[in-house]
Structure formats: C-alpha cells, structure tokens
N, C-alpha and C positions, 0 to 999 in steps of 0.2 A: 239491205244489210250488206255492211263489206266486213272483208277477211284483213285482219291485218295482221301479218305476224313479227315481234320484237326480237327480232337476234342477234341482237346489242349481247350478249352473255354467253352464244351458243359455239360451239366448239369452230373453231377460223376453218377448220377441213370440209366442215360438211358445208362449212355458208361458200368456200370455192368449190364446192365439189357439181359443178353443172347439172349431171344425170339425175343427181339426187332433187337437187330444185327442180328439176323440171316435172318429174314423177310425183314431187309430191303437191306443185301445182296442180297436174291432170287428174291425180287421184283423188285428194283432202277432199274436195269443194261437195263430190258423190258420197263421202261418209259421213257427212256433217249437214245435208240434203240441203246444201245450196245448189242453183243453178249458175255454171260459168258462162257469162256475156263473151268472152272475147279469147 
C-alpha cells in the first residue's frame, strides 16, 4: 500500500511550510498503521 497525498488545492503556506511536512510525514504513516520503509 502507498500514501499518496493531493495538495493541488491545499493552502500554498502549509505545502512551503517545511516543519509541518515533515511532522506530518513522521507522524501520518503510525495513525493510519502503515509501516514507514525509508
């Protein structure tokens, strides 16, 4: 299974906002009980 997420529509601050992608890379994958490869 992969994650794919579409933020064609999502607010342009949060898709530059670094901290926030990153966090919710390390975090999403453990609340939705996928395992992160890499």
């Amino acid at each position: 299974m992969h994650l794919i997420i579409d933020g064609y529509s999502s607010n342009q601050k949060i898709l530059q906002d670094e901290d926030f992608l990153h966090n919710l890379l390390e975090d999403f994958p453990s609340k939705i009980n996928m395992t992160k490869i890499s």
